[in-house]
PQR file with spaces between the fields and no chain letter, atoms N, CA, C, O and H, PARSE charges and radii, in Angstrom:
ATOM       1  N    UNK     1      13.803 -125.875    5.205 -0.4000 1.5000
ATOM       2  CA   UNK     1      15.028 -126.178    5.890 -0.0000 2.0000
ATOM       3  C    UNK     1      15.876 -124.918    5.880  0.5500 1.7000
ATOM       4  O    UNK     1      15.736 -124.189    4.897 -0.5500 1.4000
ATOM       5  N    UNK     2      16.617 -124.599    6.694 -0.4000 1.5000
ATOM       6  CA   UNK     2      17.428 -123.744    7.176 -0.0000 2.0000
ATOM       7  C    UNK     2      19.006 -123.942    7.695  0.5500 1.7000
ATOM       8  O    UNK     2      19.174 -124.371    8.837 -0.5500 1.4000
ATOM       9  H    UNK     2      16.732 -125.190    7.492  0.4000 1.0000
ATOM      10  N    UNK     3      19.941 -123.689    7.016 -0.4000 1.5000
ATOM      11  CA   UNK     3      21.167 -123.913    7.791 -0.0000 2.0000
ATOM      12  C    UNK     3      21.960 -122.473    8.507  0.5500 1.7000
ATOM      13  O    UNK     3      21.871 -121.341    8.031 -0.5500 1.4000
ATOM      14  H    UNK     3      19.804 -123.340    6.089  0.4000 1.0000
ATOM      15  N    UNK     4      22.614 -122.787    9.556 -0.4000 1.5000
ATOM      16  CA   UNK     4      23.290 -122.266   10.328 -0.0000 2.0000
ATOM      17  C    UNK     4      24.906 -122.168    9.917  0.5500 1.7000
ATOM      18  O    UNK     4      25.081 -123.151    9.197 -0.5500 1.4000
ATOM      19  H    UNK     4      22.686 -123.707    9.943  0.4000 1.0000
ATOM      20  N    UNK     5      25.420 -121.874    9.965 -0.4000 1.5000
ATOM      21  CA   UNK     5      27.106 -121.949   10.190 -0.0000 2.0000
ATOM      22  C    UNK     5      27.322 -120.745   11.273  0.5500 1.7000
ATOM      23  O    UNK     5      26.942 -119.574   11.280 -0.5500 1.4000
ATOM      24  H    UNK     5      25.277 -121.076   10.550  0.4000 1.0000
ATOM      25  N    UNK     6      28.082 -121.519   12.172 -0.4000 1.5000
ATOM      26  CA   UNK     6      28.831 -120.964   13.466 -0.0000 2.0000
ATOM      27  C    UNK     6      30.293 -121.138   13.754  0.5500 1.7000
ATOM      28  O    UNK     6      30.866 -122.225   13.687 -0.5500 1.4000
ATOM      29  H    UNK     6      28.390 -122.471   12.167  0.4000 1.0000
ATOM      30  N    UNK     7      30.818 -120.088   14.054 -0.4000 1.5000
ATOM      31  CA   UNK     7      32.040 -119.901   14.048 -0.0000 2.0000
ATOM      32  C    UNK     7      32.611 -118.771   15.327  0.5500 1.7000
ATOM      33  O    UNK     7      32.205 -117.612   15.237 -0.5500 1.4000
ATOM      34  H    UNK     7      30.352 -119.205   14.109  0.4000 1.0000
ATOM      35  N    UNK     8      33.394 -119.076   16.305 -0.4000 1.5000
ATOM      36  CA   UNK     8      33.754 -120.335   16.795 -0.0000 2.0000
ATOM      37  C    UNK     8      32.729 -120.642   17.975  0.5500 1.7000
ATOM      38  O    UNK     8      32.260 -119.568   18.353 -0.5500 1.4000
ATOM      39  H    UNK     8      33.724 -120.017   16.378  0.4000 1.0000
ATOM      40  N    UNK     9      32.100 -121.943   18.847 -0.4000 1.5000
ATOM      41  CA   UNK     9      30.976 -122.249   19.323 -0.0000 2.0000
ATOM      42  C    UNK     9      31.833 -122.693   20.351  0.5500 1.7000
ATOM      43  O    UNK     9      32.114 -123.891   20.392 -0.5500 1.4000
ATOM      44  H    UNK     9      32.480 -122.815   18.539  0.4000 1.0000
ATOM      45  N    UNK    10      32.499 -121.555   21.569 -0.4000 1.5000
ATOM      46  CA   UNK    10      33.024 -121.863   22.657 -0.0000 2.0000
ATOM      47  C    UNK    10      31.902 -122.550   23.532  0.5500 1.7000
ATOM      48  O    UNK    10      30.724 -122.416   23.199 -0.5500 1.4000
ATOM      49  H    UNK    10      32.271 -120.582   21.535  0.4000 1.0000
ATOM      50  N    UNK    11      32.273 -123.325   24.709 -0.4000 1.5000
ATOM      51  CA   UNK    11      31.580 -124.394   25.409 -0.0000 2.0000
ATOM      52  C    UNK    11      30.963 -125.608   25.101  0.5500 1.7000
ATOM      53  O    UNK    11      30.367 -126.453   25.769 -0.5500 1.4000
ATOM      54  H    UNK    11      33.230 -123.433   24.980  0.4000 1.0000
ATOM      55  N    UNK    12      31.232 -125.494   24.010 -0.4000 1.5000
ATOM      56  CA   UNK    12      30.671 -126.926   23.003 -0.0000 2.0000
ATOM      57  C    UNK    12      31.430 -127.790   21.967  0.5500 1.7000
ATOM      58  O    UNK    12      31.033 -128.335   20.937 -0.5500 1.4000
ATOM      59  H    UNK    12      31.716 -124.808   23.467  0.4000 1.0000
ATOM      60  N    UNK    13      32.770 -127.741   22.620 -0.4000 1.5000
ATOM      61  CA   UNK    13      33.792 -128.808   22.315 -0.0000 2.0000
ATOM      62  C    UNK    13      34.278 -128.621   21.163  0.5500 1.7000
ATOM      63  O    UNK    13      35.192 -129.295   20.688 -0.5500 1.4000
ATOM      64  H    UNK    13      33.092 -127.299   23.457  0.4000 1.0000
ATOM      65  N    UNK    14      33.656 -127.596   20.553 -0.4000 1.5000
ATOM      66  CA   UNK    14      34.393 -127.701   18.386 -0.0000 2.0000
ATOM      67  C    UNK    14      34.184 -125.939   18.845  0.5500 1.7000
ATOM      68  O    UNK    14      33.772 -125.127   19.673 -0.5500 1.4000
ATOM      69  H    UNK    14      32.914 -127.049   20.938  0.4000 1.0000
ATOM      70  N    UNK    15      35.056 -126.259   17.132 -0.4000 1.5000
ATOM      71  CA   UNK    15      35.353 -124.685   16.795 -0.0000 2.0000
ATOM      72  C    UNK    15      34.739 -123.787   15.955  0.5500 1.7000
ATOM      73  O    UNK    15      34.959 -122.607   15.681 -0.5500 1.4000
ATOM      74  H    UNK    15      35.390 -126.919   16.459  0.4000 1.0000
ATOM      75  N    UNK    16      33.677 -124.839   15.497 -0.4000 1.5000
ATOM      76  CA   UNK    16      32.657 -124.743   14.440 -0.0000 2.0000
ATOM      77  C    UNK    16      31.013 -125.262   14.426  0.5500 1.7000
ATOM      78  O    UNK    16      30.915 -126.302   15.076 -0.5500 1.4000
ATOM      79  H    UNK    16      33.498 -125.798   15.719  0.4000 1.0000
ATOM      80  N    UNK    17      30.191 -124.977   14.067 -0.4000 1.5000
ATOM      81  CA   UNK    17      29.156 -125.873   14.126 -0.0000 2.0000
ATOM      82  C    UNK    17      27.863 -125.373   12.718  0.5500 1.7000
ATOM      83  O    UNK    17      27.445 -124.287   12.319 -0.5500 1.4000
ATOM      84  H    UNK    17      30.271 -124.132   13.538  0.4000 1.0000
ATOM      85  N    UNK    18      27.607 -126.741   12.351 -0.4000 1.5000
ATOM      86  CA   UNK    18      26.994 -126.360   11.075 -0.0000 2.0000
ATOM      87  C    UNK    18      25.643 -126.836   11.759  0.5500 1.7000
ATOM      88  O    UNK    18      25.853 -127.776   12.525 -0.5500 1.4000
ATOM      89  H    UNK    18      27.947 -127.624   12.676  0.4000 1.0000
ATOM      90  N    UNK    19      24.235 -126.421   11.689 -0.4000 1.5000
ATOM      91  CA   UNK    19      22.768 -126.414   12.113 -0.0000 2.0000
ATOM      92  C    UNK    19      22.128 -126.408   11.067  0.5500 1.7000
ATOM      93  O    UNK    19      22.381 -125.577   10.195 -0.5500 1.4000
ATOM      94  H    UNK    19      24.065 -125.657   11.066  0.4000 1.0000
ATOM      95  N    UNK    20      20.953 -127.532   10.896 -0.4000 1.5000
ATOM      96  CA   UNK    20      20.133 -127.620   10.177 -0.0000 2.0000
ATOM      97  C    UNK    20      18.823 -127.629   10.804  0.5500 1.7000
ATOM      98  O    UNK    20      18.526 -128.543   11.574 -0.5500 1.4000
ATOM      99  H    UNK    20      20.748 -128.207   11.605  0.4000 1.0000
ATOM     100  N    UNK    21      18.043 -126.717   10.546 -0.4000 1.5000
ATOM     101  CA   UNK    21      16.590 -125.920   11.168 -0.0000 2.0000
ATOM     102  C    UNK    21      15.801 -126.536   10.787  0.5500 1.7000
ATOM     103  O    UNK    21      15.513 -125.970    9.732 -0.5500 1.4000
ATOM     104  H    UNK    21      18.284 -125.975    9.921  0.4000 1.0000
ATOM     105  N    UNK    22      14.890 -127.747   10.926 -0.4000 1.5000
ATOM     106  CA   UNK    22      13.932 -128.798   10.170 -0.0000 2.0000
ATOM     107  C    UNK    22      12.516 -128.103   11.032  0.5500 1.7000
ATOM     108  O    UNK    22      12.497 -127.442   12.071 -0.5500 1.4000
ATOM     109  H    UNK    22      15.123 -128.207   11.783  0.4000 1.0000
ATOM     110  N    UNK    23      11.206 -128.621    9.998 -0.4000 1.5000
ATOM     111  CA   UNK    23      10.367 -128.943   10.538 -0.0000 2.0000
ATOM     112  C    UNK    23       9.635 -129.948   11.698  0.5500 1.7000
ATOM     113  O    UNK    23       9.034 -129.959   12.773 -0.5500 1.4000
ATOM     114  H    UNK    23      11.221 -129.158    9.154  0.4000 1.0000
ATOM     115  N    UNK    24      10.163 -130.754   10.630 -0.4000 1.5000
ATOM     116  CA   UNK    24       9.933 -132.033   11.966 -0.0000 2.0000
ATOM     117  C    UNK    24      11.533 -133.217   11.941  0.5500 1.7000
ATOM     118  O    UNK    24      11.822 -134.086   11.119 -0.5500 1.4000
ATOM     119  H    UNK    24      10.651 -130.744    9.757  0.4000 1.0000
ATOM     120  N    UNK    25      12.156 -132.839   12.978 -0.4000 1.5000
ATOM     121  CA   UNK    25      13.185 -133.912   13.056 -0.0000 2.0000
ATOM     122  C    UNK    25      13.207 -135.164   13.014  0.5500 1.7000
ATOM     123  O    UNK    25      14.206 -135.800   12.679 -0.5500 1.4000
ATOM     124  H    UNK    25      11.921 -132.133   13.645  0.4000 1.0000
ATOM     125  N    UNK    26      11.563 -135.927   13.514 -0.4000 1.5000
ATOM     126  CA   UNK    26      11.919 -137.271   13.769 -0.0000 2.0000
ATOM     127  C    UNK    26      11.603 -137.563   12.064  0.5500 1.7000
ATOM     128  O    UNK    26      12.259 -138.465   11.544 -0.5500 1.4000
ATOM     129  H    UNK    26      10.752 -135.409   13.786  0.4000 1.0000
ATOM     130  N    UNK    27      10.733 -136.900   11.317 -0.4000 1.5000
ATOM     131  CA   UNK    27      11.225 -137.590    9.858 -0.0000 2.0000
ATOM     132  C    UNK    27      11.797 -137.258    9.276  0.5500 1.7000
ATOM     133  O    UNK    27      11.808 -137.933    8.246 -0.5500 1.4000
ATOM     134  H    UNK    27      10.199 -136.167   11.740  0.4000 1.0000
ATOM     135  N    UNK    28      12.962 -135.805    9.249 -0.4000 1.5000
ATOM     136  CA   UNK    28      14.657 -136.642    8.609 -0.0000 2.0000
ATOM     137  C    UNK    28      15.204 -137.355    9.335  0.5500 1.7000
ATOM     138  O    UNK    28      16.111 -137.983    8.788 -0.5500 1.4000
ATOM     139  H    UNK    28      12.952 -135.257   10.085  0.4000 1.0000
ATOM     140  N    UNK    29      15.018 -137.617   10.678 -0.4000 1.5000
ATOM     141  CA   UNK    29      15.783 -138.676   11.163 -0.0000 2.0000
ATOM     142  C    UNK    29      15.371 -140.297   10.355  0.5500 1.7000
ATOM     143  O    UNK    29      16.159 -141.083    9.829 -0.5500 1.4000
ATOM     144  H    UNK    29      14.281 -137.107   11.122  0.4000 1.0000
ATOM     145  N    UNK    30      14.184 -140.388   10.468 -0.4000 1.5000
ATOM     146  CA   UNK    30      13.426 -141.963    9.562 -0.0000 2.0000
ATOM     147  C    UNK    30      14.169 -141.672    8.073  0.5500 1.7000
ATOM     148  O    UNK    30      15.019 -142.512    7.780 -0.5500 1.4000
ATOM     149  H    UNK    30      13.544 -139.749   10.895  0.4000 1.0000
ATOM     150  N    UNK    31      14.049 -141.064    7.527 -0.4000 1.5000
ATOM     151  CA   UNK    31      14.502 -140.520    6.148 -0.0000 2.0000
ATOM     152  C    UNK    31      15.946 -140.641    6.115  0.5500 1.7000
ATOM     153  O    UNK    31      16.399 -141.062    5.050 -0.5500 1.4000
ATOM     154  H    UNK    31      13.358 -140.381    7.766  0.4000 1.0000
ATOM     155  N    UNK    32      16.643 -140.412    6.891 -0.4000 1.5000
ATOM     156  CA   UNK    32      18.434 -140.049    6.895 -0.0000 2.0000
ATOM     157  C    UNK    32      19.017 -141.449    7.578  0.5500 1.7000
ATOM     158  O    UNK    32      20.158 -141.878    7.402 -0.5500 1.4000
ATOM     159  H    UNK    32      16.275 -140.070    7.755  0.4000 1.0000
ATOM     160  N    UNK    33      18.179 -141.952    8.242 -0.4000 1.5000
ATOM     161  CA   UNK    33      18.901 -143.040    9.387 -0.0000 2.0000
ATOM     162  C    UNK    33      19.638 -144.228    8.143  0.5500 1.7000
ATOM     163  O    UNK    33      20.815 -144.427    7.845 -0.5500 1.4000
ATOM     164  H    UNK    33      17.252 -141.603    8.384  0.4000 1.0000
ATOM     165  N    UNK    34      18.392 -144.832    7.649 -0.4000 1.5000
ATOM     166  CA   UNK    34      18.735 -145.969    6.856 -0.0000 2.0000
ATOM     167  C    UNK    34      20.002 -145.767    5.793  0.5500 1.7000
ATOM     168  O    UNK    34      20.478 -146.705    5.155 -0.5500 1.4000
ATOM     169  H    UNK    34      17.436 -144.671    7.891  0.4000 1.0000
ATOM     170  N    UNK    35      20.443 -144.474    5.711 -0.4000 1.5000
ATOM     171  CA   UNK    35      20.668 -144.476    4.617 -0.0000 2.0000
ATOM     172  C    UNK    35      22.475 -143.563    5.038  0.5500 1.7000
ATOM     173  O    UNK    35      23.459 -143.883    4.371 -0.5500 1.4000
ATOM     174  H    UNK    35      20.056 -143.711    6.230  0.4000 1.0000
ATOM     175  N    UNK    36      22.569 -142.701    5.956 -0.4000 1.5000
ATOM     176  CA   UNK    36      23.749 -142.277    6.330 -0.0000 2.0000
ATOM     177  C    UNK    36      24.105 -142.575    7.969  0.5500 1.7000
ATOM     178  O    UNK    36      23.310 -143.048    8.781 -0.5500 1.4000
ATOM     179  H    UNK    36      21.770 -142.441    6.498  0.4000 1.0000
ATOM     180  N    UNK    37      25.185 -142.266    8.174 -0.4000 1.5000
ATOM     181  CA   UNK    37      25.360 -142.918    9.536 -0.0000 2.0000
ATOM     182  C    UNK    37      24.845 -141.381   10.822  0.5500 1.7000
ATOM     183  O    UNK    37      25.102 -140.177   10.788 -0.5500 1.4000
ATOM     184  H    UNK    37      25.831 -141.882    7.514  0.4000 1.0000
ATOM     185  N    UNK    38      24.324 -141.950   11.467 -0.4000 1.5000
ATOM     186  CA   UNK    38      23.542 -141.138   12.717 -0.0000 2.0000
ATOM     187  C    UNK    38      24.417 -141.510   13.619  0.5500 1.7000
ATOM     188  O    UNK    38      24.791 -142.657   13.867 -0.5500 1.4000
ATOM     189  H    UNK    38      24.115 -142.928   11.494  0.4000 1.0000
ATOM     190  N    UNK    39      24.810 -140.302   14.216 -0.4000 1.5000
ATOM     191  CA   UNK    39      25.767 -139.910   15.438 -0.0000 2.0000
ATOM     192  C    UNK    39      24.989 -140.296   16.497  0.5500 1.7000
ATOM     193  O    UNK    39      25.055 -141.282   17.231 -0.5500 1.4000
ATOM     194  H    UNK    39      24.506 -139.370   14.014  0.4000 1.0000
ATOM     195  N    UNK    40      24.383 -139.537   16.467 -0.4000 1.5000
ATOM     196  CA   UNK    40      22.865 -139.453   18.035 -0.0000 2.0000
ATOM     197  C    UNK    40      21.191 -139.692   17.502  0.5500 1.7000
ATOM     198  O    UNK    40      20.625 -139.090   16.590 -0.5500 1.4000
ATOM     199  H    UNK    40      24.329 -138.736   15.871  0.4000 1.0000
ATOM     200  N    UNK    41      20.808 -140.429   18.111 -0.4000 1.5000
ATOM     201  CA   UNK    41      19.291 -140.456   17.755 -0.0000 2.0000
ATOM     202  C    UNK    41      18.909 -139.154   18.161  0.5500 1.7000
ATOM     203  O    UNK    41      19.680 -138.334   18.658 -0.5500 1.4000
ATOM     204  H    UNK    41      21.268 -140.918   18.852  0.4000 1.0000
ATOM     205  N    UNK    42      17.144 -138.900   17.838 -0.4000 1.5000
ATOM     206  CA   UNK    42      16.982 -137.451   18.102 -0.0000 2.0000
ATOM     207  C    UNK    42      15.969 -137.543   19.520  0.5500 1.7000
ATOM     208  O    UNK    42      15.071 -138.336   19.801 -0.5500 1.4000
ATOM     209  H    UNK    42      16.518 -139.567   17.434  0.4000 1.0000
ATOM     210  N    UNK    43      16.495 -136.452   20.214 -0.4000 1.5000
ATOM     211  CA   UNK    43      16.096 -136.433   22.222 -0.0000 2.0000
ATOM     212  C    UNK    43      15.660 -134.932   21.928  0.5500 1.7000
ATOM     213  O    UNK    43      16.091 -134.109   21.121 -0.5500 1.4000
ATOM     214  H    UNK    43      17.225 -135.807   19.986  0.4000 1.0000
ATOM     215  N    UNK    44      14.669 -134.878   22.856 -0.4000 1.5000
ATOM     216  CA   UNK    44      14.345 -133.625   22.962 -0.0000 2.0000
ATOM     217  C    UNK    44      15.092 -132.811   24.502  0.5500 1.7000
ATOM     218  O    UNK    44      15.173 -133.252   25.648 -0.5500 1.4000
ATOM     219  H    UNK    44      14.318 -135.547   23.512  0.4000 1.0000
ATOM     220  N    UNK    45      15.591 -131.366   23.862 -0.4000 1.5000
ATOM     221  CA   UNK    45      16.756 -130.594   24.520 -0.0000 2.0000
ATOM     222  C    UNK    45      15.685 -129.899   25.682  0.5500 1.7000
ATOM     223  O    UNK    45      14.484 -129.667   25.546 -0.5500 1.4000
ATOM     224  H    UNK    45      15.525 -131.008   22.930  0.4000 1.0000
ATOM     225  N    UNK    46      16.542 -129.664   26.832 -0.4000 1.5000
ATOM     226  CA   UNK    46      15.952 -128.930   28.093 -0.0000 2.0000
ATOM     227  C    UNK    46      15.772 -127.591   27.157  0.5500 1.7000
ATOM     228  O    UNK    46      14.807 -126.968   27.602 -0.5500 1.4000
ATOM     229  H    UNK    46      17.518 -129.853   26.943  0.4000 1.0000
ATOM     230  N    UNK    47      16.242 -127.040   26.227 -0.4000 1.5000
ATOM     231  CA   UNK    47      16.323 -125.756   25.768 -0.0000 2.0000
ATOM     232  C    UNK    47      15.001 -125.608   25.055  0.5500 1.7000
ATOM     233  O    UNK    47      14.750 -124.406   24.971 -0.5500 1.4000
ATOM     234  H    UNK    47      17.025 -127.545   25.865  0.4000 1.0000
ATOM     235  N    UNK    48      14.079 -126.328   24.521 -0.4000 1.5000
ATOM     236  CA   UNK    48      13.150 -126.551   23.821 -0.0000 2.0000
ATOM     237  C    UNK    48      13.242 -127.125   22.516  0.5500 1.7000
ATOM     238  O    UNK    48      12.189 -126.951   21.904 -0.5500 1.4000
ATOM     239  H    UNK    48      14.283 -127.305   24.589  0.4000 1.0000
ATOM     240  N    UNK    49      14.101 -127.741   21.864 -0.4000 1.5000
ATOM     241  CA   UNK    49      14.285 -127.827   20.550 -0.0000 2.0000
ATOM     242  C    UNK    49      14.315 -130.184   20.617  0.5500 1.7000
ATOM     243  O    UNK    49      14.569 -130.986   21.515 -0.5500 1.4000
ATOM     244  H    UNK    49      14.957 -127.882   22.361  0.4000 1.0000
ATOM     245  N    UNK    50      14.021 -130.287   19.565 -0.4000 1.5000
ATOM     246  CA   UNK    50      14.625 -131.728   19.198 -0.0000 2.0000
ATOM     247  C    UNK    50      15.456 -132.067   18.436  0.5500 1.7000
ATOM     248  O    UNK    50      15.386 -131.994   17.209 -0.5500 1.4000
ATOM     249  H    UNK    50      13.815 -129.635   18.835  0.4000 1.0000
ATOM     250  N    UNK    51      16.289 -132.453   19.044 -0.4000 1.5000
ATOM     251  CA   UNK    51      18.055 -132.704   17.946 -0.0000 2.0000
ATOM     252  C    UNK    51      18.481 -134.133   17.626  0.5500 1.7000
ATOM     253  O    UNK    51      18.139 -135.072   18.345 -0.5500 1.4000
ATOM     254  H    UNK    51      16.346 -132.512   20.041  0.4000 1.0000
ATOM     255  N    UNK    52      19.203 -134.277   16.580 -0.4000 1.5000
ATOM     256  CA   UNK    52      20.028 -135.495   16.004 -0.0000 2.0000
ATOM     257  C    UNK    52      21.168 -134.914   15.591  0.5500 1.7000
ATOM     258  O    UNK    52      20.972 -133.886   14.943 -0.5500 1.4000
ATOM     259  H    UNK    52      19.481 -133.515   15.996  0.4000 1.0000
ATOM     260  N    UNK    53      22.536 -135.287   15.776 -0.4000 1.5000
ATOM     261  CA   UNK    53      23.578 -135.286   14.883 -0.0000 2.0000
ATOM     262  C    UNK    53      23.689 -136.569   13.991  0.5500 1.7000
ATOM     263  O    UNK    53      23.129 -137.665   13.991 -0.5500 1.4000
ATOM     264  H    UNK    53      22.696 -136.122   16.302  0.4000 1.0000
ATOM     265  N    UNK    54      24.784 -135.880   13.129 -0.4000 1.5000
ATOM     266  CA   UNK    54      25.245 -136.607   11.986 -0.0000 2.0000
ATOM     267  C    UNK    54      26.425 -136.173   11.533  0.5500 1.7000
ATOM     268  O    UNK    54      26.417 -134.943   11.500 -0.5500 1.4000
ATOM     269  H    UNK    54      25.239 -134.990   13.130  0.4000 1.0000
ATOM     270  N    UNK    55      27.832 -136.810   11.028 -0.4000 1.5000
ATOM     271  CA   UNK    55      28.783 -136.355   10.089 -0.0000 2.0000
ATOM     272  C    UNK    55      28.780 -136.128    8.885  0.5500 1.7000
ATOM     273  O    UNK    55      28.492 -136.874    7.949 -0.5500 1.4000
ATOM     274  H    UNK    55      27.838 -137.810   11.055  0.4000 1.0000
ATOM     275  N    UNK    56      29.108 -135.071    8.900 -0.4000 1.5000
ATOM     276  CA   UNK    56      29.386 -134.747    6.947 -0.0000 2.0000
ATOM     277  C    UNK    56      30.381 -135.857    6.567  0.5500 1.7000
ATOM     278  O    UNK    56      30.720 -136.824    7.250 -0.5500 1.4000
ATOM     279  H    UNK    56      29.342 -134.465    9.660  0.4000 1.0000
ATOM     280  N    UNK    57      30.880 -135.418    5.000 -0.4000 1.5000
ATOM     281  CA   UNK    57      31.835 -135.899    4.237 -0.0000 2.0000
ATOM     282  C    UNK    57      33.001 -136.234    5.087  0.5500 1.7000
ATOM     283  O    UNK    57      33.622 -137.287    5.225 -0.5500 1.4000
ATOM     284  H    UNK    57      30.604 -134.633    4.445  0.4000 1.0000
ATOM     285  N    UNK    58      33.138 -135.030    5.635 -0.4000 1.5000
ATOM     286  CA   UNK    58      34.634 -134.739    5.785 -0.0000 2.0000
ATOM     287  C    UNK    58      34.754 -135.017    7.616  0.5500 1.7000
ATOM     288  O    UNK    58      35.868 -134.941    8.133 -0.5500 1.4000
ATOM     289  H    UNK    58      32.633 -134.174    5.523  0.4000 1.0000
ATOM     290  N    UNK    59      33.657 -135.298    8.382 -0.4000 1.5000
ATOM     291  CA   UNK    59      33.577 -136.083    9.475 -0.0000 2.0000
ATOM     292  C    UNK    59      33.091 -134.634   10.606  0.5500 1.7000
ATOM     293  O    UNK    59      32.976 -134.688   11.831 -0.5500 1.4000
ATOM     294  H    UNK    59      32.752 -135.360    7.961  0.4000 1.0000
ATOM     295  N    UNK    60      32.915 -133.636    9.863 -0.4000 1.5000
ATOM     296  CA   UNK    60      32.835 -132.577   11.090 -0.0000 2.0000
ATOM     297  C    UNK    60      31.154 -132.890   11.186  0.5500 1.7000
ATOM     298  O    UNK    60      30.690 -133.553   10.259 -0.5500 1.4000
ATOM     299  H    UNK    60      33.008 -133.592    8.868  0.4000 1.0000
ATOM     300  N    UNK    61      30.253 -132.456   12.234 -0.4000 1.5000
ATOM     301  CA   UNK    61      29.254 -133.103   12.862 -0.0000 2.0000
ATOM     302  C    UNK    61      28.341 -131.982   12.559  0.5500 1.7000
ATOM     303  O    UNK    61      28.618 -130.840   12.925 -0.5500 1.4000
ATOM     304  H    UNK    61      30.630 -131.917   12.987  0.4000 1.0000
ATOM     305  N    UNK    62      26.957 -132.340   11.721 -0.4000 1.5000
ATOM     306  CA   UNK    62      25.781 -131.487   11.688 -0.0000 2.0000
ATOM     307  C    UNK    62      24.558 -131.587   12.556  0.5500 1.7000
ATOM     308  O    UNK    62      23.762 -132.524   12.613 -0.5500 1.4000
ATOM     309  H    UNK    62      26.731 -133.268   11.424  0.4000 1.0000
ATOM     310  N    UNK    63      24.554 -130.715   13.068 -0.4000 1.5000
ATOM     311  CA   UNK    63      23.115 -130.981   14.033 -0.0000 2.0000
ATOM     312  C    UNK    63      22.222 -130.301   13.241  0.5500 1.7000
ATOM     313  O    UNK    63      22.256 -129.360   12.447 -0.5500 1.4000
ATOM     314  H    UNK    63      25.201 -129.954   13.021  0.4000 1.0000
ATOM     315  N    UNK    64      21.150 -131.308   13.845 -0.4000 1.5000
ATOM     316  CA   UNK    64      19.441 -131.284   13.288 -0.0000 2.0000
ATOM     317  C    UNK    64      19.397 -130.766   14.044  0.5500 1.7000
ATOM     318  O    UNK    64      20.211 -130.735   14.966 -0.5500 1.4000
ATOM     319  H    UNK    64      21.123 -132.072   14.489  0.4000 1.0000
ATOM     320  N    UNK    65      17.863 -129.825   13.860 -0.4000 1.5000
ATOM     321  CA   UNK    65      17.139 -129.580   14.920 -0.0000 2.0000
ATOM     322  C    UNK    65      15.484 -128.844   14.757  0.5500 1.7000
ATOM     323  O    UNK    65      15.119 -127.984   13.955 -0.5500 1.4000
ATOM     324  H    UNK    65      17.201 -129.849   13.111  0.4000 1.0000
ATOM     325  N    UNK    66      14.897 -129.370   15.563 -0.4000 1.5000
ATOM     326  CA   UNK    66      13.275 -128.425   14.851 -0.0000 2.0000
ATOM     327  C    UNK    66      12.970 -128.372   16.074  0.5500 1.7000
ATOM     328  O    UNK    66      13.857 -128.333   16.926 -0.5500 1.4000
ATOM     329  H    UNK    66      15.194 -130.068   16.214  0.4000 1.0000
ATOM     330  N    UNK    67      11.206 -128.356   16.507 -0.4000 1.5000
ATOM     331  CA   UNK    67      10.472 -128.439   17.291 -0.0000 2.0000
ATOM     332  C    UNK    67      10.102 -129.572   18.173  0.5500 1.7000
ATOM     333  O    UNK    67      10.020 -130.745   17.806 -0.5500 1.4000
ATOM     334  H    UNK    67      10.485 -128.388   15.814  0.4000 1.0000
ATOM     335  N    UNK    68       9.897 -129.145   19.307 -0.4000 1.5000
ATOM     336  CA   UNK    68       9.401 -130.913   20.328 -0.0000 2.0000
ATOM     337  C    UNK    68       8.140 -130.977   20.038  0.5500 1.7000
ATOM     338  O    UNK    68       7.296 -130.233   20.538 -0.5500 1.4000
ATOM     339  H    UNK    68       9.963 -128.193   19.605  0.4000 1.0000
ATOM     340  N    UNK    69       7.850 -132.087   19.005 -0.4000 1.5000
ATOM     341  CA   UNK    69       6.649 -132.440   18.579 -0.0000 2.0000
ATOM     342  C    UNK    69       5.904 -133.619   19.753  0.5500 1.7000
ATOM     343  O    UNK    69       4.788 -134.054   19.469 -0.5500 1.4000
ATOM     344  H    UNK    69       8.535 -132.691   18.599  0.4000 1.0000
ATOM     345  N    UNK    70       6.480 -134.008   20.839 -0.4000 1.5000
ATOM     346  CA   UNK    70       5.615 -134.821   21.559 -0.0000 2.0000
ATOM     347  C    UNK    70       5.484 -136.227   21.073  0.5500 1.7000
ATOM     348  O    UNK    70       4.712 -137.057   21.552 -0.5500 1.4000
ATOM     349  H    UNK    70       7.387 -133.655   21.069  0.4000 1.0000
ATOM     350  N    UNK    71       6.547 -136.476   19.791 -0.4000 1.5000
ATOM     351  CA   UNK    71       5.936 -138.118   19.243 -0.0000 2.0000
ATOM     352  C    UNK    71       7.276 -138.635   20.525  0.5500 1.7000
ATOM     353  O    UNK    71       7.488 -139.826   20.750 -0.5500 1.4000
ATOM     354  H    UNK    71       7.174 -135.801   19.401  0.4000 1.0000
């Protein structure tokens, strides 16, 4: 796993953005769902990547993201 911090992420509505670089997204998504609250299920991006958000603690929004595995 890999995190990102971005500062500031003009065109994308915040001023900030925290990224988490996974292997395979759809199982932290199975892994994370039951258990914290999921913003977005995970869709695979025109850009090539597969993403989920989620809120931290403090409500600012972490995106997942790995590879389009095709499941």
């Amino acid at each position: 796993m890999e995190i990102t911090l971005a500062n500031p992420m003009p065109g994308h509505d915040r001023d900030a953005c925290v990224a988490l670089r996974v292997n395979d997204t759809d199982l932290y998504y199975n892994e994370w769902n039951p258990k914290v609250k999921v913003l977005r299920a995970p869709k695979d991006e025109d850009w090539g990547a597969r993403t989920f958000d989620l809120p931290d603690a403090s409500g600012n929004t972490v995106f997942v993201m790995g590879p389009v595995t095709g499941k």
